[in-house]
C-alpha positions in Angstrom: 112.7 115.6 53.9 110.6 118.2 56.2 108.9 116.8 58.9 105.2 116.4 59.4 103.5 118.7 61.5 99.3 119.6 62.0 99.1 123.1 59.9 98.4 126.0 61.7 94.5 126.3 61.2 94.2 122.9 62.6 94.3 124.5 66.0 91.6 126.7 66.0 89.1 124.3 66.0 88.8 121.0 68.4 91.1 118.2 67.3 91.0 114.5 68.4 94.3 113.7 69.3 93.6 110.0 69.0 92.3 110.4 65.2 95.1 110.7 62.4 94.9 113.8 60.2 96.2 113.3 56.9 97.3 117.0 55.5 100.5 118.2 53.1 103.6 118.3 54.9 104.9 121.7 56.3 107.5 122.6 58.8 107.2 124.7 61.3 109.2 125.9 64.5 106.9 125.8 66.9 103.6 124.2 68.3 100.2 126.3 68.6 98.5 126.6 72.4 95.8 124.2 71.5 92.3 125.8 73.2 91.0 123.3 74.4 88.3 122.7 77.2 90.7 121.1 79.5 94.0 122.5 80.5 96.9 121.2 77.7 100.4 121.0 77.0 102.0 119.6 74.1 105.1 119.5 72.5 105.3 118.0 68.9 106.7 117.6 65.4 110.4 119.8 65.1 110.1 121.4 68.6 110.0 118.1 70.5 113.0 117.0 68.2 114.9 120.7 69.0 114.8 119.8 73.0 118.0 118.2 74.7 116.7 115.5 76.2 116.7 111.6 76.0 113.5 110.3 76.6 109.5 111.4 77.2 110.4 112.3 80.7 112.7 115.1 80.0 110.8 116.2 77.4 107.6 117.0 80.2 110.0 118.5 82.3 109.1 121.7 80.2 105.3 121.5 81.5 104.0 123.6 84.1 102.7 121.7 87.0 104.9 118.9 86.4 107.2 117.2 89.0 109.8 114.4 87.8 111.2 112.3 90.3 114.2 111.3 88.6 116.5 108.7 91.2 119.9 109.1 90.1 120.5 110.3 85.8 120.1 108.2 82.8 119.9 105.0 84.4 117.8 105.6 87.6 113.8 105.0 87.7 111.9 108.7 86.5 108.8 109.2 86.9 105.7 112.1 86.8 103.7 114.1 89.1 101.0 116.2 88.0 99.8 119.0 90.3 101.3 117.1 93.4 98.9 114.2 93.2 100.9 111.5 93.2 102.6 108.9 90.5 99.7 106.6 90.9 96.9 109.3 89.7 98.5 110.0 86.4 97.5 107.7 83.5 99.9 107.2 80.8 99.0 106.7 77.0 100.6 105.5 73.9 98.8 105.8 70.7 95.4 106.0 72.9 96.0 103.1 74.8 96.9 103.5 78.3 100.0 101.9 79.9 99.3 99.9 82.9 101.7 98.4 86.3 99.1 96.9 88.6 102.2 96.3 90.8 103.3 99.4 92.2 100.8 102.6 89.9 104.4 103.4 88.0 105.2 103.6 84.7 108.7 104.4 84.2 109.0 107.1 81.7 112.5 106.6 81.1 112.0 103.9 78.6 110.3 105.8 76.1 112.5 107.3 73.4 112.0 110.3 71.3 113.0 108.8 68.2 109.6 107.4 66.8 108.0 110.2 68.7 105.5 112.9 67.3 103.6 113.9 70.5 103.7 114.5 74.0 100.9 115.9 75.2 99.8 116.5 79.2 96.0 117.1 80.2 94.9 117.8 83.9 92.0 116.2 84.7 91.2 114.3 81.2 90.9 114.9 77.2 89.1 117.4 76.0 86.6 114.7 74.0 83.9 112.5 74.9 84.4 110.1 71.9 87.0 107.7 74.0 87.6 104.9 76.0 86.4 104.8 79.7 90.3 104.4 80.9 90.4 108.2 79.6 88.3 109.1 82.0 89.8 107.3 84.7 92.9 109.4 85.6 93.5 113.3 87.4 95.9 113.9 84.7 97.3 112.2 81.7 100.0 112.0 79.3 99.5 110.9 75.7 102.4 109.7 73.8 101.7 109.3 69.9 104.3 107.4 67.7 105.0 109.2 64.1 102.6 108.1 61.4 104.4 107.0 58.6 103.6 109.9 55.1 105.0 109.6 51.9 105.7 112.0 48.9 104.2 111.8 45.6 106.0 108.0 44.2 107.2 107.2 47.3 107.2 103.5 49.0 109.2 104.3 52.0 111.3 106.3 54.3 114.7 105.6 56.0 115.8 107.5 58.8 119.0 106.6 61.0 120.5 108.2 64.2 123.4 108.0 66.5 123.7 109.5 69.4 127.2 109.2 71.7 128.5 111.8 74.4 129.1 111.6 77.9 129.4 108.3 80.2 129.8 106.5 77.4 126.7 107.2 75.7 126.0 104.7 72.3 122.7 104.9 71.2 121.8 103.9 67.4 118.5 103.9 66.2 116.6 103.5 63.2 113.2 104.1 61.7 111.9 102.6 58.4 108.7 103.4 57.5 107.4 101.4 54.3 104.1 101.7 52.6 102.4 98.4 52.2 99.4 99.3 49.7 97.3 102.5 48.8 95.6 102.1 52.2 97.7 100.2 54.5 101.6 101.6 55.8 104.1 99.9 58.3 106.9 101.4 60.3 109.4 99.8 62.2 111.3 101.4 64.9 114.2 100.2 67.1 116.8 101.2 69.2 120.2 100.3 71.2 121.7 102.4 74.0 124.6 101.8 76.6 126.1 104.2 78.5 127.8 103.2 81.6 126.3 106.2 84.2 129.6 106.9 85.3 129.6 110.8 86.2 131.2 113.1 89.1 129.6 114.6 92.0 130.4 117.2 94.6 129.4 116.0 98.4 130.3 117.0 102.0 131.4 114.7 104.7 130.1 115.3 107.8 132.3 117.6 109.6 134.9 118.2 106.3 135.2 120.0 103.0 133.4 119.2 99.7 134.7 116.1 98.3 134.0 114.8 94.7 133.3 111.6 93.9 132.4 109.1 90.8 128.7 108.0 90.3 129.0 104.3 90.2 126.7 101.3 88.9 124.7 103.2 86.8 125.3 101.5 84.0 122.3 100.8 81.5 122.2 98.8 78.8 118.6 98.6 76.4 117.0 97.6 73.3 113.9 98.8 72.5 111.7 97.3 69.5 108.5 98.1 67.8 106.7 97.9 64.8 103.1 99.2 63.9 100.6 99.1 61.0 98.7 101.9 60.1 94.8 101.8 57.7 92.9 104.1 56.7 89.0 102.9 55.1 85.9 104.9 54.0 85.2 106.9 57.0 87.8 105.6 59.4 91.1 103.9 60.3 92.9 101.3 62.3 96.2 100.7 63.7 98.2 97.7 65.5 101.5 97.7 67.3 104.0 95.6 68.6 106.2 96.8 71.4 109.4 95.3 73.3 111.8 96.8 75.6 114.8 94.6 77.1 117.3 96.2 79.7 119.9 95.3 82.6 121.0 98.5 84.5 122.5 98.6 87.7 121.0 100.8 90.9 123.2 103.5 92.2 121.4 103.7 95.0 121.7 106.4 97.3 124.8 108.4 98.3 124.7 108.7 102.1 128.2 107.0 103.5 130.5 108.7 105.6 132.8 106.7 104.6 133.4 107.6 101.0 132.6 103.9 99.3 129.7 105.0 97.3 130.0 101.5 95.6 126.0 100.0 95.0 126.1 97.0 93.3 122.0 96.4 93.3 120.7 95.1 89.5 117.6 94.7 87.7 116.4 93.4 84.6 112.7 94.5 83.1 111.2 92.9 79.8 108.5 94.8 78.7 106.1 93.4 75.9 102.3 94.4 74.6 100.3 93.9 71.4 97.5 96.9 71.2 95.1 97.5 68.4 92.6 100.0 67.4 89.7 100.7 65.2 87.6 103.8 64.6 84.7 104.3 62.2 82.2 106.5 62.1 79.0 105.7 60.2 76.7 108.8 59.5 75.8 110.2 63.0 77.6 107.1 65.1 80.6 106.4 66.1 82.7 103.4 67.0 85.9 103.1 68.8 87.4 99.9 70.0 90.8 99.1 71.3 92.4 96.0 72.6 95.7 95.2 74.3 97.5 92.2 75.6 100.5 93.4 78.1 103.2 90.9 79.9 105.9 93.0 82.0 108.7 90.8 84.2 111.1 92.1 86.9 114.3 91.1 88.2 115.8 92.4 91.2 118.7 91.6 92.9 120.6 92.8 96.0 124.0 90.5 97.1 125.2 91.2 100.3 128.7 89.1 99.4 129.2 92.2 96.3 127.5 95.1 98.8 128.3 94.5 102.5 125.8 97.1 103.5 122.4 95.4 101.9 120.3 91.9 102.7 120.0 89.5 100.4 116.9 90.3 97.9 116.3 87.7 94.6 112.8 88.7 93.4 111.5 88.2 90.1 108.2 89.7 89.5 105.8 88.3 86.3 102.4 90.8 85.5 99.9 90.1 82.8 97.4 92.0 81.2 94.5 91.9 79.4 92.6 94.6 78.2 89.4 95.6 75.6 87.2 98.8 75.4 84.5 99.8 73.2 83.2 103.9 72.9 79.6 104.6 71.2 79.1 107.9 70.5 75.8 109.3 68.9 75.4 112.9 67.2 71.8 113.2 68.4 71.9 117.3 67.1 74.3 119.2 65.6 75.2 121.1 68.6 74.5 117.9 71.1 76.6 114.4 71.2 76.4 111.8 73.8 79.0 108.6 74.0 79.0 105.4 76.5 82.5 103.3 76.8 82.6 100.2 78.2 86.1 98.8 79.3 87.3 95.7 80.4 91.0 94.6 82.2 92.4 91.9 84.1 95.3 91.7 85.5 97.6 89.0 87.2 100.6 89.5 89.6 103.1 86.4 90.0 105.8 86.9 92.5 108.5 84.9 94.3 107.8 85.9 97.7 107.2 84.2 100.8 103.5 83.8 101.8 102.8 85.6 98.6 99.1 85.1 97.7 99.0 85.2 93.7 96.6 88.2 93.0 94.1 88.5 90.3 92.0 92.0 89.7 89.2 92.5 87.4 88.0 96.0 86.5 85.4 97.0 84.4 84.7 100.8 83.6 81.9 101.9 82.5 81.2 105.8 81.2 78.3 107.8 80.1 79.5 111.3 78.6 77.7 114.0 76.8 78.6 117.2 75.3 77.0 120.8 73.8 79.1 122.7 71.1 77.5 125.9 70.4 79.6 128.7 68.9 80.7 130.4 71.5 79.9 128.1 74.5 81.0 124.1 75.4 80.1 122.0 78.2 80.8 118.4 78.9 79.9 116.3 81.7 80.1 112.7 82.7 79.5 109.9 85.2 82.4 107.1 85.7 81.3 103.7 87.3 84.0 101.5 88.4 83.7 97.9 89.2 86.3 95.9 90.8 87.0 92.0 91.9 89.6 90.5 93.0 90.8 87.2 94.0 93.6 85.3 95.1 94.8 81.4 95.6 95.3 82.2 99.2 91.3 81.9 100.8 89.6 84.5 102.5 93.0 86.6 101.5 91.8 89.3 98.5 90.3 92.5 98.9 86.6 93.1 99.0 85.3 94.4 95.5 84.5 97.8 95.1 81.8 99.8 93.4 82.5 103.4 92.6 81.3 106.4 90.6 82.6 109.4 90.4 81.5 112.9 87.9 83.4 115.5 86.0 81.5 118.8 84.6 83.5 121.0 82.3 82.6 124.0 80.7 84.7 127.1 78.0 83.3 130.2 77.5 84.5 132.8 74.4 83.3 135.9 75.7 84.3 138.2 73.1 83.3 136.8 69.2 86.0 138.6 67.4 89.0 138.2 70.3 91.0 134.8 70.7 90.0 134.7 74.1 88.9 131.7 76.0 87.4 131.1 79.3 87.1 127.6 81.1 86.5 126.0 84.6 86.1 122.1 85.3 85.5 120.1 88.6 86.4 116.7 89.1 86.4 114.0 91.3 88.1 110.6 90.4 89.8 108.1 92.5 92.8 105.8 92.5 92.4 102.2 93.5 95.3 100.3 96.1 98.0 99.2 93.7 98.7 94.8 94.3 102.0 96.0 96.1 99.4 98.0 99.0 96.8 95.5 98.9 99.5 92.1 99.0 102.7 92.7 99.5 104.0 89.8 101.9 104.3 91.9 105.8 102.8 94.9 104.2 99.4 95.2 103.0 96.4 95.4 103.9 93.2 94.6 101.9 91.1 96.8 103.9 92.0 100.1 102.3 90.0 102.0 100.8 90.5 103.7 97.4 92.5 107.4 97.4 90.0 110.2 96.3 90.7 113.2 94.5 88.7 116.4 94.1 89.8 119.1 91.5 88.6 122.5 90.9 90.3 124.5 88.2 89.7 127.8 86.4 91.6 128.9 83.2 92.4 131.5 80.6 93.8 131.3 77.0 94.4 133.8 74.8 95.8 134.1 71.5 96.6 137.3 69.3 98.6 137.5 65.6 100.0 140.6 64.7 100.7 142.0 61.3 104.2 144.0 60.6 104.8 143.8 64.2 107.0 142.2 67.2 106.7 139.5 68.1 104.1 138.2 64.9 102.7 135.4 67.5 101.6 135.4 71.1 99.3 133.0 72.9 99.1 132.6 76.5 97.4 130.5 79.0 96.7 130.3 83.0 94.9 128.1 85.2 94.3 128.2 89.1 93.5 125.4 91.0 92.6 123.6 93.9 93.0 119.9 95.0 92.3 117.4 97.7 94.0 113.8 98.2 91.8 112.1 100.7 92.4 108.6 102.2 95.3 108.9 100.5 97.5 105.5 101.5 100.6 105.9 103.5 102.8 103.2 104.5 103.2 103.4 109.0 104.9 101.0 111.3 103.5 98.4 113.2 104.6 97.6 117.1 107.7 96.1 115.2 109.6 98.4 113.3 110.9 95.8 110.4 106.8 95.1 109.5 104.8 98.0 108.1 101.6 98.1 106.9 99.7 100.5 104.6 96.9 102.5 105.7 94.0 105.0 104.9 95.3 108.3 106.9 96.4 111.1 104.4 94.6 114.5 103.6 96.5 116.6 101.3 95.4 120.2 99.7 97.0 121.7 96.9 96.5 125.1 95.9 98.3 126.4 92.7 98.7 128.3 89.9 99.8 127.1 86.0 101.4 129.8 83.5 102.6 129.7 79.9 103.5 131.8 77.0 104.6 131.3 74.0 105.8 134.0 71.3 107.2 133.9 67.8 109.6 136.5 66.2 110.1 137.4 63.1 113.5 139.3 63.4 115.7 139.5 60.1 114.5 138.0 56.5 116.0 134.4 57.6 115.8 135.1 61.4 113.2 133.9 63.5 112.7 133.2 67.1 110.3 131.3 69.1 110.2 131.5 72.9 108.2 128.8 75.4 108.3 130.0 78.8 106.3 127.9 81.8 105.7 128.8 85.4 103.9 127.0 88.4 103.5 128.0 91.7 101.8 124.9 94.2 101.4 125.3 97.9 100.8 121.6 98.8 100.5 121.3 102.3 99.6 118.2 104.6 96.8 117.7 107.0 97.0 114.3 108.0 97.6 114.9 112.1 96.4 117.9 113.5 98.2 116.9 116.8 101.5 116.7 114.5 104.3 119.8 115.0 104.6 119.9 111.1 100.7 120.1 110.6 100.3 122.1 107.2 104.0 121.5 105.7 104.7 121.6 102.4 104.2 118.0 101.2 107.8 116.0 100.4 109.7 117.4 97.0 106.9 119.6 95.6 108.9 123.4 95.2 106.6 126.5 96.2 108.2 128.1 92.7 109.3 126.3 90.0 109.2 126.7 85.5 111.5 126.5 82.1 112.3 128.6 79.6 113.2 127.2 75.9 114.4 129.3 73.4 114.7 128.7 69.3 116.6 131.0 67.0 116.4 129.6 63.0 118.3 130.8 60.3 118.2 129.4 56.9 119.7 125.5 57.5 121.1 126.5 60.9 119.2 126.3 64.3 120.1 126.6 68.1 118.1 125.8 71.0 118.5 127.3 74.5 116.8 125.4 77.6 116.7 126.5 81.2 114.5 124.4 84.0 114.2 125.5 87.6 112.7 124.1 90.3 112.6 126.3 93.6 113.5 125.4 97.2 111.4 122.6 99.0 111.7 119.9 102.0 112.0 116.0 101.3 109.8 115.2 104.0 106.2 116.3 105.4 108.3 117.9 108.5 109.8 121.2 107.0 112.6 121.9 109.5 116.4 123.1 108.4 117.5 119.4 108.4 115.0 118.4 105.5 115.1 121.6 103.8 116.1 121.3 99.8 118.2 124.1 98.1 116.9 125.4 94.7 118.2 124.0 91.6 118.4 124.6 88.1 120.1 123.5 84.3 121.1 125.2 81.1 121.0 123.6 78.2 122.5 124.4 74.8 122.3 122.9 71.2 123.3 123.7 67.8 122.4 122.2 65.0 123.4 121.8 60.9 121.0 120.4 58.3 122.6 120.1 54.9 122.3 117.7 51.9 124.4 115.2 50.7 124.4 112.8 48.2 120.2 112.7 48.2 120.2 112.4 51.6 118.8 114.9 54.5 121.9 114.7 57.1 121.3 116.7 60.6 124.2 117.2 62.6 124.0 118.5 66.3 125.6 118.9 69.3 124.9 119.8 72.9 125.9 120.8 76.3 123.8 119.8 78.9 124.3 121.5 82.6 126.4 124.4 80.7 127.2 125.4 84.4 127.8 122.3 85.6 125.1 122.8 88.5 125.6 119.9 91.3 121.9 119.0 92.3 119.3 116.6 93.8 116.0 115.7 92.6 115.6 112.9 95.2 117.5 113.4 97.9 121.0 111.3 97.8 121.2 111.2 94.4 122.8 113.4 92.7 122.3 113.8 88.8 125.4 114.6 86.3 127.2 117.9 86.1 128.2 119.1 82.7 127.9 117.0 80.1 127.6 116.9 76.0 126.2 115.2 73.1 126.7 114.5 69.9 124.0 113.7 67.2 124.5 112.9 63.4 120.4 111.7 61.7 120.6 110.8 58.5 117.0 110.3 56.1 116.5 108.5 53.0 
């Protein structure tokens, strides 16, 4: 059964990567550089499946610009950083509705599998469209997530697609997808998912004073199910869509590995449920449009630290409740052919129930409200628009919520095509968007403060793309694409001791500038009759210094974990049934605090990564076979200082399709 990919010529135009398009199937090896306005990445269809990795956030590791801060392998918190702005300034999508965690900004990519995936795709600054909600305008970078939509040959009612994955640290990790057409108009797909492994891996460390020592990673054991099930219509001039999601886990914390001693035992837990209904509905009507989407989210936390099972920790037994509510509507009008105009109006509440002492029970209400327009003329695009934000807040404590706050900030974009009969694309955009306080800054018992003020952003970024086909030649592909940028974090919120060193507060004092530069190619090879190659290679260079204190000694340092050089390389050689896939990520040397002196300073690291796979058919059925080594050098590295991720490791992966 090949898989569904957007053809080729699909990509030289703009496409809406919220709308479904409904074209024959094809397969393809690799995914087009899509020209858009706004800076993109995207990796889709066989190429995202081709990757070795596990979830969404090792599949972005192979964007430029991107920094993962992954605490400790499979089980351990990851999440994203775009550009070195933060967690909390990214916004992150699924199937065009955004993901939210009033608590604490993060959204823990980790629990997103690739196995009902068809799309990643990362934008700086926003999407390239004015027809969407006002959250889409909300963010200084996003990542969209879109689930597989189900397609069905000529007679066909459904589609069966199992998987098992096993390997290293005890890796078990069924899955299975079932999409099942429900009438001419109407499809459903239903996606789930176990995975244990127990996180057990060794690492290399040096005692203080001694030799290299290695040691086991312990309680990193993780143990999820993950659920979901969507239905998919199309109508006269539109479509809608409704999904159900779930995700149930236990893992254990392995903490960080800093004891002299050698007794690298954490026995920390934490239990997450994670639950949302979200619908959609687009029509468009002669010249208008309609877009509406509505979600209702409930997200709960468990944490637990024993002292009487880890000597070295207090006693912790939180359990953290969030609920959300959330509905947007986006008008957009075709007032000329070359000239469109769109208002969204979104609406969210959220609620934060904790267990903590003197905890005050937060409410926020936030409603967004965006006026966009754009001019499409052959050769020239521009887009601009104005986001109002309106917040309230209130808690059962008096007098103890945050004031409300009334923003607006703009965004002007602009592409350029200089030359008519060359692939070649100009584009700048400046933006300015804020982030509010997370509830954890604003209410957390001892620690916030309800007078801070929202974190600003300002971005600046010029870019290139360029594209080029060549007849009878090497390579028969090329397209290429570079952006420069600039950034500033102002009031950005830092957490600062109080005249007693167990209470901190959080506070208004960071100014950060980022100056940087995003690279990628892309090439496709044609070398023997059966032979072809395709080659991704990404490169960013960021200088992200910090000038909070000009009285400080490390005034200007590079900011904490962001590397001056860092990039990835993927390479994919096909040949009739058979394909291998070659992966290499580096991320250059950097300092895990504002203070860049030898003592902070972070060594270079990098992976290789190696697949091969088999697809063959076998009693009517479509059976893939693969297997991988991950870490092929078995390179001992830190992304977050103390914990160190797994050395060598392999994979084994048998799909089977009906």
């Amino acid at each position: 059964m090949p898989l569904v990919c957007c053809c080729v010529d699909l990509y030289a135009q703009t496409v809406d990567s919220t709308k479904t398009y409904h074209i024959e199937e094809v397969s393809v090896s690799a995914q087009r550089i899509r020209k858009e306005v706004i800076p993109v990445q995207m990796l889709a269809g066989e190429e995202l499946q081709k990757l070795s990795v596990h979830s969404v956030a090792d599949a972005i590791r192979y964007f430029s610009g991107i920094q993962i801060k992954d605490y400790g392998g499979i089980g351990g918190l990851k999440t994203v950083n775009i550009r070195g702005l933060g967690t909390q300034h990214v916004g992150v999508f699924y199937d065009g509705v955004q993901l939210g965690n009033a608590q604490n900004g993060q959204i823990d990519l980790g629990r997103f599998s690739l196995d009902n995936m068809e799309a990643v795709s990362l934008y700086n600054g926003q999407k390239s469209a004015i027809f969407q909600s006002a959250k889409d305008f909300a963010s200084a970078g996003s990542i969209y997530m879109t689930a597989r939509h189900p397609s069905f040959g000529e007679g066909q009612n459904y589609r069966l697609k199992g998987t098992f994955k096993t390997g290293s640290f005890g890796l078990v990790n069924p899955s299975v997808l079932l999409e099942h057409r429900l009438s001419k108009q109407v499809s459903g797909s239903l996606s789930a998912e176990y995975m244990y492994t127990s996180g057990k891996y060794k690492f290399r460390y040096r005692q203080k004073n001694g030799y290299d020592i290695t040691e086991t990673r312990k309680n990193g054991d993780v143990e999820a199910i993950r659920a979901e099930y969507g239905l998919f219509g199309d109508m006269q001039g539109g479509e809608w869509k409704a999904k159900a999601y779930l995700y149930n886990s236990e893992r254990g914390l392995p903490g960080a590995a800093v004891r002299e001693t050698g007794d690298f035992v954490h026995e920390d837990r934490q239990w997450d449920t994670n639950f949302f209904l979200q619908g959609s509905f687009r029509k468009h009507w002669g010249n208008y449009s309609l877009q509406t989407n509505g979600k209702y989210a409930y997200d709960y936390l468990h944490y637990l630290s024993d002292p009487r099972l880890d000597v070295t920790t207090m006693y912790v037994n939180n359990h953290y409740r969030q609920h959300e509510l959330y509905f947007s509507a986006a008008n957009m009008l075709n007032i000329l052919p070359f000239w469109s105009a769109d208002v969204s109006v979104d609406f969210q509440w959220n609620k934060l129930n904790a267990d903590l002492v003197n905890f005050v029970y937060p409410c926020r209400y936030t409603a967004l409200v965006a006026a966009a327009t754009a001019l499409h003329f052959e050769r020239f695009k521009l887009q601009a628009n104005l986001l109002g934000t309106f917040v309230h807040e209130t808690t059962k404590v008096p007098n103890a919520a945050a004031g409300d706050k009334h923003k607006y900030t703009p965004i002007v974009v602009a592409s350029w095509q200089p030359f008519k009969n060359e692939d070649l694309n100009l584009r700048a955009f400046y933006k300015k968007i804020f982030r509010m306080p997370t509830l954890n800054d604003l209410y957390y018992t001892f620690i916030g403060n309800i007078d801070l003020n929202p974190e600003y952003t300002t971005q600046y970024d010029i870019g290139v793309t360029y594209s080029r086909k060549f007849r009878g030649g090497y390579p028969v592909r090329l397209e290429f694409q570079a952006d420069a940028y600039y950034n500033e974090v102002t009031d950005k919120i830092v957490a600062m001791p109080t005249s007693n060193q167990f209470r901190w507060t959080m506070v208004n004092l960071g100014y950060v500038e980022m100056r940087g530069v995003d690279v990628a190619l892309q090439t496709e090879w044609h070398l023997l009759k059966d032979l072809k190659a395709n080659l991704r290679v990404n490169y960013t260079y960021e200088k992200a210094q910090d000038f909070t204190d000009a009285k400080s000694d490390y005034y200007g340092g590079q900011i904490p974990y962001i590397p001056w050089h860092s990039g990835s390389a993927v390479l994919n050689l096909s040949y009739r049934d058979w394909d291998m896939n070659y992966s290499f990520i580096y991320t250059g040397e950097r300092y895990e605090s504002s203070a860049n002196i030898p003592e902070n300073y972070a060594k270079e690291w990098y992976t290789n990564d190696l697949s091969l796979s088999r697809r063959l058919h076998w009693k009517k059925m479509l059976w893939k076979l693969t297997a991988e080594v991950n870490n092929v050098f078995n390179q001992q590295y830190e992304v977050v200082q103390w914990y160190p991720m797994p050395g060598i490791n392999f994979r084994f992966v048998i799909n089977v399709e009906l």
